[in-house]
C-alpha positions in Angstrom: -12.8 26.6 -12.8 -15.3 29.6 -13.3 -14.7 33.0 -12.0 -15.2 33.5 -8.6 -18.0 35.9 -6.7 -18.8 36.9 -3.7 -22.3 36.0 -4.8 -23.6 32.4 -5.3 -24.1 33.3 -8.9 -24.4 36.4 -10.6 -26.9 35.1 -12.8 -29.3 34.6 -10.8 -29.5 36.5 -7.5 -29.0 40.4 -7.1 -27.3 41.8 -4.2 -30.1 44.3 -2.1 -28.2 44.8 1.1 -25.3 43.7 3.3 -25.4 43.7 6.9 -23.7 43.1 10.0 -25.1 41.1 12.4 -23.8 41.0 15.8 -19.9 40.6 16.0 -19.2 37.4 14.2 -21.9 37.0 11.0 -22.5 38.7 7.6 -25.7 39.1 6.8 -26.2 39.2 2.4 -29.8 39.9 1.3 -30.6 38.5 -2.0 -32.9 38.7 -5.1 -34.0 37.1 -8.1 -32.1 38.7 -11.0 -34.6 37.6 -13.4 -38.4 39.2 -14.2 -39.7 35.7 -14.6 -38.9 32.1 -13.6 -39.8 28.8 -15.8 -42.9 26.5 -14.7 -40.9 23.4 -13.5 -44.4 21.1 -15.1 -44.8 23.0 -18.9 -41.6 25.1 -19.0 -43.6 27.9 -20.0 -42.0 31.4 -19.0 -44.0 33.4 -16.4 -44.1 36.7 -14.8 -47.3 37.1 -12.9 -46.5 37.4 -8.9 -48.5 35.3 -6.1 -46.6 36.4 -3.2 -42.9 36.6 -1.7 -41.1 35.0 1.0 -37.9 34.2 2.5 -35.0 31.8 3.0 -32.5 31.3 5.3 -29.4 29.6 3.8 -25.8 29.2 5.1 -23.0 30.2 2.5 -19.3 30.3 2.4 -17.7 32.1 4.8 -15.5 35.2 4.2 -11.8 34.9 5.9 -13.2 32.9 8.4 -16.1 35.1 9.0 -20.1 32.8 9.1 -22.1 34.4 6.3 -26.1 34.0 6.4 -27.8 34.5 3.1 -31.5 35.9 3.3 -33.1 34.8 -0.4 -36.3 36.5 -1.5 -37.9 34.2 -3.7 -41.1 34.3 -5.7 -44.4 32.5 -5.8 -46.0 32.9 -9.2 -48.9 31.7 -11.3 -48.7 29.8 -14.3 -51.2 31.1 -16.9 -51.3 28.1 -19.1 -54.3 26.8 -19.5 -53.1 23.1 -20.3 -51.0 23.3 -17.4 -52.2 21.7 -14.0 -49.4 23.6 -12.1 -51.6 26.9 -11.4 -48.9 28.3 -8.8 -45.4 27.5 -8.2 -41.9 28.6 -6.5 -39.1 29.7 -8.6 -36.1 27.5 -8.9 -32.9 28.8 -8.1 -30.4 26.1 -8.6 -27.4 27.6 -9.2 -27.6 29.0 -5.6 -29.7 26.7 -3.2 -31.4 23.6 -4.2 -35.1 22.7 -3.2 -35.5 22.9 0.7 -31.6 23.0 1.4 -30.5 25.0 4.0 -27.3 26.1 2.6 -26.1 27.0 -0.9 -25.0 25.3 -3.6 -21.2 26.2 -3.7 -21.2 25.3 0.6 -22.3 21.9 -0.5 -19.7 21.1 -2.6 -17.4 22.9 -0.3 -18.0 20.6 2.3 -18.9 17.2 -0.2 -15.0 17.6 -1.0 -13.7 17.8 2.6 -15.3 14.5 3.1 -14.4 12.9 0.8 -10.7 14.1 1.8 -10.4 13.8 5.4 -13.8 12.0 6.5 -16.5 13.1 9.1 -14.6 13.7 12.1 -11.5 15.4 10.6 -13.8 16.9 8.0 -15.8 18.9 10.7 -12.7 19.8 12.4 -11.1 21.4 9.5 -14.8 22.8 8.6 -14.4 24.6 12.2 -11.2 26.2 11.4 -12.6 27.5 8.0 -15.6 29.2 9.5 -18.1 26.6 8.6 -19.6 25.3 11.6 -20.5 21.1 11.0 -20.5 18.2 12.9 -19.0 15.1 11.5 -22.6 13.1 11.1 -23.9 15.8 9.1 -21.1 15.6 6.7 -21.6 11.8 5.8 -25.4 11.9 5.8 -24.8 14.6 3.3 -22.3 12.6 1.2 -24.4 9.1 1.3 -26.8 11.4 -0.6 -24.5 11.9 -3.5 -25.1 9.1 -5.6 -22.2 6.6 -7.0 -22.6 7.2 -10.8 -22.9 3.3 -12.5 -21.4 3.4 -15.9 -23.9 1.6 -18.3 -20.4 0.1 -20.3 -17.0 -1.1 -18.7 -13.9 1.0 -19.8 -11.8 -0.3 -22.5 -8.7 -1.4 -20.7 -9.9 -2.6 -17.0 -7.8 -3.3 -13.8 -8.9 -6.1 -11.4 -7.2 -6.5 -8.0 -8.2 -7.3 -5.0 -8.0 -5.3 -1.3 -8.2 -6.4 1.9 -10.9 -5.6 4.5 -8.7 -7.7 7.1 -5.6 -9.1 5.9 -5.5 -13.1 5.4 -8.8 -13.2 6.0 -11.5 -11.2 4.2 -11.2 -9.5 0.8 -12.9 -7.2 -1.7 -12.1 -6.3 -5.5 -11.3 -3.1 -7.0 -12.4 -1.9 -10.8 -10.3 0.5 -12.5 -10.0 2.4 -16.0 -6.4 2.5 -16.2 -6.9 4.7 -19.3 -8.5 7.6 -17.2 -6.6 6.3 -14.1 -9.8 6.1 -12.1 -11.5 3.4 -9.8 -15.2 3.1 -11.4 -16.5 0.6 -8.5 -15.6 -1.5 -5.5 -16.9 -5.2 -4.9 -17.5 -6.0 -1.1 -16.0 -9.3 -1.9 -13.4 -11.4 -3.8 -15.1 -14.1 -5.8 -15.2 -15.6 -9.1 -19.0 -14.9 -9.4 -19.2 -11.4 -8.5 -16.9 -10.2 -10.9 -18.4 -12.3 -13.7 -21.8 -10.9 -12.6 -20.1 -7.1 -12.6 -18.7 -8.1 -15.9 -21.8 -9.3 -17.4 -24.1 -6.3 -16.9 -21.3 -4.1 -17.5 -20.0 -5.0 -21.4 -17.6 -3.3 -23.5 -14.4 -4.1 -21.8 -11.4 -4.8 -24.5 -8.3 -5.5 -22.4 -8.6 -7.0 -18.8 -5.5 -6.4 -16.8 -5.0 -8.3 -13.7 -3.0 -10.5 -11.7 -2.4 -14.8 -11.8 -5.5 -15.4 -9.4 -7.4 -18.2 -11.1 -10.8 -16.6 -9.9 -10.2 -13.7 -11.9 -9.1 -15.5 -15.1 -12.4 -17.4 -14.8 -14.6 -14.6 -14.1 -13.2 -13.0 -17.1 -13.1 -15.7 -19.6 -16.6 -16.5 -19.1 -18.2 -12.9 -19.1 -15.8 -11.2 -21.4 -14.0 -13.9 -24.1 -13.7 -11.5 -26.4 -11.5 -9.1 -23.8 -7.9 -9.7 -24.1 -6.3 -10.3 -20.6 -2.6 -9.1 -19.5 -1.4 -10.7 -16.7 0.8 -8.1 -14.4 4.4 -7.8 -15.4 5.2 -7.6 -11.6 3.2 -10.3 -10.5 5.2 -12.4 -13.2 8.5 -11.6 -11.7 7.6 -12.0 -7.9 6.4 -15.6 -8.7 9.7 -16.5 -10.0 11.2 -14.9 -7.3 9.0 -17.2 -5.0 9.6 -19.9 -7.2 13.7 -19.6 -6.9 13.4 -19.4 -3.0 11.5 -22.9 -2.6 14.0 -24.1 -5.1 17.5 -22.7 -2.2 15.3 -24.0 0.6 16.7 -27.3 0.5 20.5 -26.2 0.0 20.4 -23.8 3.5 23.6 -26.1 4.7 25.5 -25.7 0.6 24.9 -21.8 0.9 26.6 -21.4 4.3 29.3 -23.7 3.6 29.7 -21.5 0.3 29.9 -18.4 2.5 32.3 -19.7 4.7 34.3 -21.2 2.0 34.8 -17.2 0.4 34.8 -15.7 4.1 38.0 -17.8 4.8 39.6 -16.8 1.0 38.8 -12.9 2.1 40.8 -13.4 5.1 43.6 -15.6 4.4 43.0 -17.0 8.2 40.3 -19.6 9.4 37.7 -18.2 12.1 38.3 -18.3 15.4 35.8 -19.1 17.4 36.8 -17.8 20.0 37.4 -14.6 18.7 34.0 -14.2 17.4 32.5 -14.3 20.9 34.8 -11.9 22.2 32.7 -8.7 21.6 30.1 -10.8 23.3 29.6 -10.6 27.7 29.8 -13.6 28.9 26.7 -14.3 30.4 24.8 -12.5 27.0 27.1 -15.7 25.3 25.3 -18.1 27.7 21.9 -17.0 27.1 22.5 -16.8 23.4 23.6 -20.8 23.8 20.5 -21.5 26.5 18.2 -20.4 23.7 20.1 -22.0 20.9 19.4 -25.5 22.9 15.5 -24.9 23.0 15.2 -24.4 19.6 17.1 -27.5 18.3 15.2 -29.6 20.5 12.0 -28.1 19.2 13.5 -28.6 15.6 14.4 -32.3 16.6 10.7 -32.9 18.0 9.2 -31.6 15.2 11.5 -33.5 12.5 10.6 -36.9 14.8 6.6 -35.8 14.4 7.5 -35.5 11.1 9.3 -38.8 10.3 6.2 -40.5 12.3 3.7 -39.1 9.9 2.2 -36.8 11.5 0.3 -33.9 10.1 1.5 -30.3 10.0 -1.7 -29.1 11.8 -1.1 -31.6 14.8 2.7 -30.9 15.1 1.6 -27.2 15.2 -0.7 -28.2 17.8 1.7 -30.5 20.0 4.4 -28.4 19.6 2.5 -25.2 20.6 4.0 -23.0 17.2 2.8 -21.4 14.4 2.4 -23.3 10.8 4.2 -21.3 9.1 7.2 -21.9 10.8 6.8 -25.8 11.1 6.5 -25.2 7.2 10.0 -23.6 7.1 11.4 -26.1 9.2 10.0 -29.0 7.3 11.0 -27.5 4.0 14.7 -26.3 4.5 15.4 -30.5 6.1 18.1 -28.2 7.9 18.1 -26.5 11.6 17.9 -22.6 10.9 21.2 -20.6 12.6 20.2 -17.1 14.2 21.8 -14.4 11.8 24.2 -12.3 13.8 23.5 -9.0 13.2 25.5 -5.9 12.9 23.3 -3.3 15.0 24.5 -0.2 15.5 25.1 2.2 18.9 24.4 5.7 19.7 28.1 5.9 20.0 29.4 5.2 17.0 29.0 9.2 15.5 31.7 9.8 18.6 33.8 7.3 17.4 37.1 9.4 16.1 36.5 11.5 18.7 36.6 8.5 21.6 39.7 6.9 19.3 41.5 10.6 19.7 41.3 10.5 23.2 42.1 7.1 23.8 45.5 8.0 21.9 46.2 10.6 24.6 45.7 8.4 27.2 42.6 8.7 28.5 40.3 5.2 29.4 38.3 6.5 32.1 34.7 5.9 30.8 33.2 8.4 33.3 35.4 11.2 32.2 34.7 10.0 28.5 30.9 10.4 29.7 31.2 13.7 30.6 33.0 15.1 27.3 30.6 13.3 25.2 27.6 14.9 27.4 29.1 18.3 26.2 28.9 16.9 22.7 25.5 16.3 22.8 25.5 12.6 23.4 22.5 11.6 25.4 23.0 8.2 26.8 23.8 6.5 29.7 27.3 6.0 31.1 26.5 2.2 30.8 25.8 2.7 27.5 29.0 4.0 26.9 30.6 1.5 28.7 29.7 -1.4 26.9 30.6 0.1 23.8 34.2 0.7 25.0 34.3 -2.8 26.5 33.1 -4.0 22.8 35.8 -2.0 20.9 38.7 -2.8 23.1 38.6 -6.5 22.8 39.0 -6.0 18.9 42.0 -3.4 19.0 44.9 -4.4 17.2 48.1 -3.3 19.6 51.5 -2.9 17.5 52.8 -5.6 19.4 50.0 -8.3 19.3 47.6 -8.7 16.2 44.3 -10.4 16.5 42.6 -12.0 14.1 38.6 -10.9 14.0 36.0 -13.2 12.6 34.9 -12.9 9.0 31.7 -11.4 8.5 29.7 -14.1 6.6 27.4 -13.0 4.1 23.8 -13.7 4.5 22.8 -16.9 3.5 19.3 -16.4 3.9 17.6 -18.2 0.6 15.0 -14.9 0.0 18.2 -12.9 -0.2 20.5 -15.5 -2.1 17.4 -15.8 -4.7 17.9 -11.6 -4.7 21.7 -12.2 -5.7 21.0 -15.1 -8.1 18.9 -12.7 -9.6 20.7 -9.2 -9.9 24.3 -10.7 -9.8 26.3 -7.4 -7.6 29.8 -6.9 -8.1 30.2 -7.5 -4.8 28.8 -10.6 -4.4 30.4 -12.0 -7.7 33.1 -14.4 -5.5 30.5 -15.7 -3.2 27.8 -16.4 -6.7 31.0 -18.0 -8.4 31.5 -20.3 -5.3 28.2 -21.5 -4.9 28.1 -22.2 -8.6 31.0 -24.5 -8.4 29.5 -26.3 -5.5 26.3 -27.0 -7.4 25.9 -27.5 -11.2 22.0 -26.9 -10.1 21.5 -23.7 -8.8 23.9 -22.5 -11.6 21.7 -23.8 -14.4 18.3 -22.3 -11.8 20.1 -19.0 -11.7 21.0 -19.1 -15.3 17.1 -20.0 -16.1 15.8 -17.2 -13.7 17.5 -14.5 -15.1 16.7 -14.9 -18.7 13.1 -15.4 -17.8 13.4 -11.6 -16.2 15.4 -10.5 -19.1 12.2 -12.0 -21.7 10.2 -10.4 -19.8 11.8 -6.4 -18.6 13.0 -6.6 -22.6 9.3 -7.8 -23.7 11.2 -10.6 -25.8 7.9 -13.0 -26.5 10.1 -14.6 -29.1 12.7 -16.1 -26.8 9.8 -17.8 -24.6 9.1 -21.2 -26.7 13.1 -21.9 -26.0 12.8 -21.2 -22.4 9.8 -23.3 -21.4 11.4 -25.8 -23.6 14.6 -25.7 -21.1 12.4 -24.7 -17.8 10.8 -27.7 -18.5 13.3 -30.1 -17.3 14.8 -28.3 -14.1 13.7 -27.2 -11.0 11.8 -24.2 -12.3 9.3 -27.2 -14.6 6.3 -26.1 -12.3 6.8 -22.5 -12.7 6.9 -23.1 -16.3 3.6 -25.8 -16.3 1.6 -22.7 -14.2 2.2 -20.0 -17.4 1.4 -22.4 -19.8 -1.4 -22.5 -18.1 -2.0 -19.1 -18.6 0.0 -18.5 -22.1 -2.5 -16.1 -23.9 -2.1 -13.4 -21.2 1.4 -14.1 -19.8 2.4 -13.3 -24.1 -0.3 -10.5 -24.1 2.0 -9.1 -20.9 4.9 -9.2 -23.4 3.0 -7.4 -26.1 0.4 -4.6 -24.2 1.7 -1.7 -22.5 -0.8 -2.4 -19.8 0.2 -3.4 -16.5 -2.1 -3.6 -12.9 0.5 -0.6 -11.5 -2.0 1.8 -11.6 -4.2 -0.4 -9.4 -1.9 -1.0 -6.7 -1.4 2.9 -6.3 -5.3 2.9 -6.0 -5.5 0.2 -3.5 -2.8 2.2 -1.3 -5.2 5.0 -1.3 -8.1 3.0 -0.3 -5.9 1.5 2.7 -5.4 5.3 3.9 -9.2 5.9 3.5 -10.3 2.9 4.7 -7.9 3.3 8.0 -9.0 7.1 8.6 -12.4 5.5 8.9 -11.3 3.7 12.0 -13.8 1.0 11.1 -16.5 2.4 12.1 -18.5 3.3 8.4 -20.3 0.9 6.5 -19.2 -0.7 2.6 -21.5 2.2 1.2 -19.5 5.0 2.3 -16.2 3.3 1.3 -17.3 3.0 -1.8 -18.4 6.8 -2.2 -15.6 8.1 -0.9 -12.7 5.8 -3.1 -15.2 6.4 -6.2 -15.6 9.6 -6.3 -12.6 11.0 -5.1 -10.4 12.9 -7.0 
C-alpha cells in the first residue's frame, strides 16, 4: 500500500487553496502539477494553453467531514503537424477519470464496500463514513468493473458445484487452489458447460473435484491430459453412506444388541413400568395414540408395498413424503421414536433444590420463590413438573427402585459413526453386535481400513481391499471407484483436495443470501470473482 495524502496524488495535482464551505464541506482547489500534458492520439508532449476550466469531483471525506474537489484542468493544442488531434484536455488519471464525477481513490473506496456488504448495506455504511450514496448507484458502478477472463486455466483447478435453490437448481464454481481464488462462476451445473469452459480455457494440469459423473466427463473430454483428484472427503462420506444402507436392514439386530449390553450394565432387566414413571399419564397416552397412527401407516404402506405398488403412488395414497416411504421400505422394520434426554431450565438449581429437600422442605411454591431470588425465571408449573419428575426416581433408604437403562442410540447413521471410530465407550455395545452378526463385523472391519488407506494415503494396500470389498456388502462401493481408479489413486498420491472450494462456496452462500434475491447472475459473479 502506497503512502497516503490528503491529495489524490501528489504527482499530479497542486494544492491552490482550501476552503470552508458552509458548516459541513471542505472545499480543496486543485492544479495540474505538471507544465505540460501528453496528446492522448501521438503521445507527443505539449505545453501550448487553449483555455481553462473547471471540475467538480467528490473525494474522500476527512473524519466524516464531505470534501468537494474543484480541479482546474487545461485545454491545450497539439503542434504536431502529423497529428489530427489539434486541441485536447489533459488526462489526469491518477485523480479523476474521463467525465467521472468523483476521484479515483472514492471509487475504489466505495467498489470495495460493495463488493463487501452489497448496495443497500454498502450505502448505509457509505452514510456513516461521510460519503453520501444510494445503494443503485453503488451496483451500477460495480457492473462497470469488468470480470477479468483469464486467457489460460490455472494449473491445479477446483470444480464444485453451488446451489441457486437447494434440490433443485445448481451452478458450478472454478477455483485456482494454488492462489486460493475463484476465477469464474457457471450459472449452471452441466457436463457441457464445463467442457465448453474447459475448452476455450487450456492449460489446466491437475483437476480436483468431486465423484459427480458430469464433471469426470466434462473433464476427460476437454482436458485428457489433466490429471483428476477425486476429493479425499467425498471418498469418505460415500463410505459412510455406503455402511448406513448396509445397518438399514439390521434396525431390529442393533436394538436387540443394545438391549442385550443395557441389561449387562445393570445387572436387572427393564421395567416397564418404571420407564414410564417420569412420564404424566395422559403425556403416556398420547405418546401411545400417536404410536398407533404410525404403525398403521407403516402396515399400509408395507401392504402397498407387497401389492406392487410404486413408491410415487404409495406416497400419493398415503399422503407422505418419499423419502420417508424410502426409509420405511428399506429398514423392512417399524422405526421406534428415540426417547430423548432433554434438559430443564431447572437443572443448574438442582443441588440447591436436593439441599432443601433434605431439610424438609417440598412445598413447590415456596421452592418457587427462593429460586426467583436466584435468578431462575420460569414458571411455578415449570418447577413443578420437574419436582414431580425427580421424585418418582428417588431412591429412599428403605425402598430402592430400579430405573430403566438408558439404551444407546441405535440409529444406523450413528452406529455406522461407531463402526467407524470404535469409542471406548461404546467398545461393549461394538463387541456385542459383532457376536450377533459375523457380517457387520467383517463390514466394519472393511470400512475402517478403507479410511485408514485413505487418511494414511496407503495406495499400496488398495489392490487387497477391492479384492476383499469385492465379495461383501461394500462390492458396489468398491465396483463405483473402480470406476473411477485413475483419480480415486491420484487422491492417494496429490496433496490436492476440493477443501479450498467448499470454503469458497460458503462465502458465496453469505453473498448470495445478503443479496436477498433480488440481483441478477452478473453481479454474483462480480462480486464472488473479484472479492478479496
Amino acid at each position: 500500500m502506497g503512502q497516503r495524502t490528503l491529495l489524490p496524488d501528489v504527482g499530479e495535482v497542486v494544492l491552490d487553496q482550501l476552503k470552508v464551505q458552509g458548516r459541513d464541506r471542505l472545499v480543496m482547489v486543485l492544479r495540474p502539477a505538471a507544465t505540460g500534458s501528453v496528446c492522448p492520439m501521438c503521445r507527443r508532449t505539449c505545453r501550448r494553453i487553449h483555455s481553462w476550466y473547471s471540475r467538480r469531483l467528490s473525494d474522500l471525506p476527512w473524519e466524516g467531514i464531505p470534501v468537494q474537489i474543484e480541479l482546474r484542468v487545461r485545454r491545450l493544442f497539439c503542434d504536431s503537424r502529423d497529428c489530427g488531434q489539434r486541441i485536447f484536455t489533459e488526462r489526469l488519471p491518477q485523480t479523476a477519470h474521463r467525465y467521472a464525477r468523483r476521484t479515483s481513490r472514492l471509487s475504489i473506496a466505495l467498489e470495495q464496500i460493495t463488493l463487501a456488504l452489497g448496495g443497500s448495506a454498502g450505502s448505509r455504511l457509505a452514510a456513516q463514513l461521510g460519503i453520501l450514496t444510494s445503494g443503485s448507484t453503488l451496483l451500477r458502478q460495480l457492473r462497470h468493473r469488468p470480470v477479468v477472463d483469464p486467457s489460460q486455466a490455472p494449473r491445479v483447478l477446483g470444480i464444485d458445484d453451488w446451489a441457486w435453490r437447494k434440490g433443485h437448481r445448481y451452478g458450478t464454481i472454478l477455483c485456482d487452489l494454488e492462489r486460493g481464488k475463484v476465477i469464474d462462476l457457471l450459472p449452471e451445473r452441466s457436463s457441457e458447460s464445463t467442457e465448453q469452459w474447459l475448452r476455450t480455457h487450456p492449460g489446466t494440469e491437475i483437476i480436483s473435484r468431486d465423484r459427480a459423473s458430469l464433471y469426470t466427463e466434462a473433464a476427460t473430454k476437454a482436458a485428457p491430459q489433466a490429471v483428476q483428484v477425486a476429493d479425499r472427503w467425498h471418498l469418505l462420506h460415500n463410505l459412510s453412506e455406503t455402511l448406513v444402507d448396509v445397518l438399514r436392514p439390521h434396525h431390529r439386530l442393533l436394538t436387540e444388541a443394545a438391549r442385550t449390553v443395557a441389561k449387562k450394565a445393570t445387572e436387572a432387566p427393564v421395567q416397564p413400568a418404571t420407564a414410564r414413571a417420569t412420564t404424566s399419564p395422559r403425556a403416556y397416552h398420547m405418546q401411545e395414540q400417536s404410536r398407533e397412527r404410525r404403525l398403521a401407516r407403516y402396515q399400509a404402506v408395507m401392504e402397498l408395498v407387497r401389492q406392487g405398488v410404486s413408491q410415487r403412488e404409495i406416497t400419493r395414497q398415503c399422503e407422505m413424503s418419499r423419502k420417508t416411504v424410502r426409509g420405511w421400505i428399506r429398514t423392512q422394520d417399524f422405526p421406534e421414536r428415540k426417547q430423548g434426554n432433554h434438559s430443564s431450565t431447572v437443572d443448574p438449581y438442582r443441588d440447591y433444590l436436593e439441599m432443601r429437600r433434605q431439610q424438609g422442605c417440598s412445598n413447590g411454591a415456596q421452592l418457587w420463590r427462593e429460586l426467583r431470588a436466584r435468578g431462575f425465571t420460569g414458571r411455578p408449573r415449570t418447577l413443578r413438573d420437574w419436582l414431580r419428575k425427580h421424585n418418582s426416581s428417588r431412591k429412599s433408604p428403605g425402598e430402592q427402585k430400579l430405573s430403566a437403562p438408558v439404551l444407546p442410540s441405535t440409529s444406523p447413521r450413528q452406529i455406522a459413526w461407531l463402526l467407524l471410530k470404535e469409542p471406548e465407550d461404546a467398545r461393549s455395545f461394538l463387541e456385542e453386535l459383532y457376536r450377533q452378526s459375523m457380517e457387520i463385523a467383517a463390514v466394519a472391519s472393511a470400512a475402517r481400513e478403507f479410511c485408514r488407506m485413505v487418511r494414511e494415503r496407503d495406495a499400496a494396500a488398495w489392490p487387497l481391499w477391492r479384492q476383499a470389498a469385492a465379495s461383501g456388502p461394500l462390492a458396489g462401493f468398491a465396483k463405483h471407484l473402480c470406476r473411477d481408479e485413475a483419480a480415486f489413486l491420484a487422491a492417494l498420491q496429490q496433496p490436492w483436495s476440493n477443501g479450498p472450494v467448499e470454503g469458497h462456496i460458503h462465502r458465496l452462500k453469505l453473498i448470495k443470501r445478503s443479496m436477498y434475491g433480488r440481483a441478477k447472475f452478473d453481479l454474483l459473479r462480480l462480486r464472488v470473482v473479484n472479492a478479496a
